[in-house]
N, C-alpha and C positions, 0 to 999 in steps of 0.2 A: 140416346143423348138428350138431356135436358137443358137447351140454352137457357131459361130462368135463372138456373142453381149452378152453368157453368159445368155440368157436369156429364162426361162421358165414359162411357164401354168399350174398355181393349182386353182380349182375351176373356173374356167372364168373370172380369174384375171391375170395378168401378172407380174412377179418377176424379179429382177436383182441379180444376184449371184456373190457374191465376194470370189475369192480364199481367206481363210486367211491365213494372217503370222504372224510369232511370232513378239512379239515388241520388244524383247531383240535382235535377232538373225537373222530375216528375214526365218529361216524354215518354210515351204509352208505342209513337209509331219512331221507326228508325232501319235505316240501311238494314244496319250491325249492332249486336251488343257487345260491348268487352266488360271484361270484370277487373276490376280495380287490387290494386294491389292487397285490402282486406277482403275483399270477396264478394263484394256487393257487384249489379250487375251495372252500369251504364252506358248511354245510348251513346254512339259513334263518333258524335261531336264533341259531346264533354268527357270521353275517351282521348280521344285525339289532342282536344286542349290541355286535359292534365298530363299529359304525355310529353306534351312539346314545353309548357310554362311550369310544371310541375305543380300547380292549384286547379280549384276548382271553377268550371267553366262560369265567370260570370253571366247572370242574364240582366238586360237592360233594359232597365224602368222605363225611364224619359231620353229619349233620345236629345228634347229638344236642349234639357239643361244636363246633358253628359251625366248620369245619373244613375250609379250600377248595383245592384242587390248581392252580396256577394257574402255568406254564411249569415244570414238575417241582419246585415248589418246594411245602410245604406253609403254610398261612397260617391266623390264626385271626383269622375274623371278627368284630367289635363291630355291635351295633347302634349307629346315630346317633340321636343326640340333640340336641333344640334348646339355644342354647345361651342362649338367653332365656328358655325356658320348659320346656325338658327332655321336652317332649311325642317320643316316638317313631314315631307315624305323622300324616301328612301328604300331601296331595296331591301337593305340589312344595316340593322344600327349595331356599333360596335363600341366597347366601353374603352376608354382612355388610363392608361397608368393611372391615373390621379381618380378614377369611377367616374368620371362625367362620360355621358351619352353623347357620340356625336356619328354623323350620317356616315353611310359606307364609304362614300368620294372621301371626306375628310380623314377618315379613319384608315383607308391605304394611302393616300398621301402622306398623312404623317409618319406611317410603317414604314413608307419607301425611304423618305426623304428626312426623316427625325425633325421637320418643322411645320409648324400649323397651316394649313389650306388657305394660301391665300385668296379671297373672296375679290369679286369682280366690283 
């Protein structure tokens, strides 16, 4: 085996070994790899996030000014907001007949009861 050139001996044959990395992200170290619906390999987490959001795992420049790198383009994130009740954390947000976003409470309230969540 020659670590230099990456290169090892199985059975009296000789191999070249390639570190991988994700295609989303460039990480080298990870749980798990999955392979994406073309075939490329990626790491666990941008696995999981394209899975669940159906895009590519954003990574985040500046945290301070919400700030996210997302197919070499740069983007500024909002928080969401309900838009019945403007609350911005929630369990599960759920989208309204009409596509407005509003928080889980508001969103079986109005399931239940076919009127908007009255706020306190």
């Amino acid at each position: 085996m020659d670590p230099q050139l990456n290169l090892i001996n199985h059975n009296n044959s000789t191999y070249k070994i390639q570190k991988i990395s994700c295609a989303d992200c460039g990480e080298v170290d990870t749980s798990a790899w999955r392979i994406r619906e073309d075939g490329y390999k990626v790491c666990n987490s941008c696995g999981l996030y394209r899975k669940k959001y159906g895009i590519i795992h954003p990574t985040i420049m500046d945290p301070q000014l919400n700030l996210i790198n997302h197919n070499n383009s740069t983007y500024k994130i909002q928080k969401i907001s309900c838009a019945d009740c403007g609350e911005v954390d929630t369990s599960a947000w759920r989208i309204r007949e009409d596509g407005y976003k509003v928080c889980n409470s508001c969103g079986l309230y109005r399931k239940k009861y076919g009127i908007i969540h009255p706020t306190v």
